[in-house]
C-alpha positions, 0 to 999 in steps of 0.5 A: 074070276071067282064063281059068285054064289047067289045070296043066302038063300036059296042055299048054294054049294054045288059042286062044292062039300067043304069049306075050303072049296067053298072059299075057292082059296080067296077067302075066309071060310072061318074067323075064330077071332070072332068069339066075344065080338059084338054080332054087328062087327061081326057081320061086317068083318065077315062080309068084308072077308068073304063076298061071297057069302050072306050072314045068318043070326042065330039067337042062344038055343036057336038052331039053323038047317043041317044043310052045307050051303057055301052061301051061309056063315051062321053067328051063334050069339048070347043074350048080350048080342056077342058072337059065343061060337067060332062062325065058319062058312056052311 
């Protein structure tokens, strides 16, 4: 049984520095089929894909923590609320 990380946040990641450690080989860490979906698809392709992690948005010029959190996936999104940045697990 995979380890389940608590929900985003507290951020968690430990023993964990990348994302395919992150995904433990079960689940998507990255969906660059993502780009030019709307942010709500998003989230539930993301959260379907991946359990273990909470979704994050972050409005254009927004900025997000430079901390690694296995936990995390940020969608990057425009004006028109439509994913603008390949969303990647961290």
């Amino acid at each position: 049984m995979p380890y389940a990380w608590p929900r985003y946040p507290p951020c968690a990641s430990d023993p964990c520095t990348s994302r395919e450690c992150c995904g433990q080989n079960r689940y998507n860490t990255i969906w660059p089929n993502l780009i030019g979906v709307a942010v709500d698809e998003a989230k539930e392709i993301i959260m379907n894909d991946n359990p273990l992690v909470n979704v994050v948005f972050v409005p254009q010029g927004g900025e997000v923590l430079e901390i690694f959190c296995c936990n995390r996936v940020c969608i990057f999104m425009d004006e028109n609320y439509v994913v603008r940045k390949v969303p990647v697990v961290g």
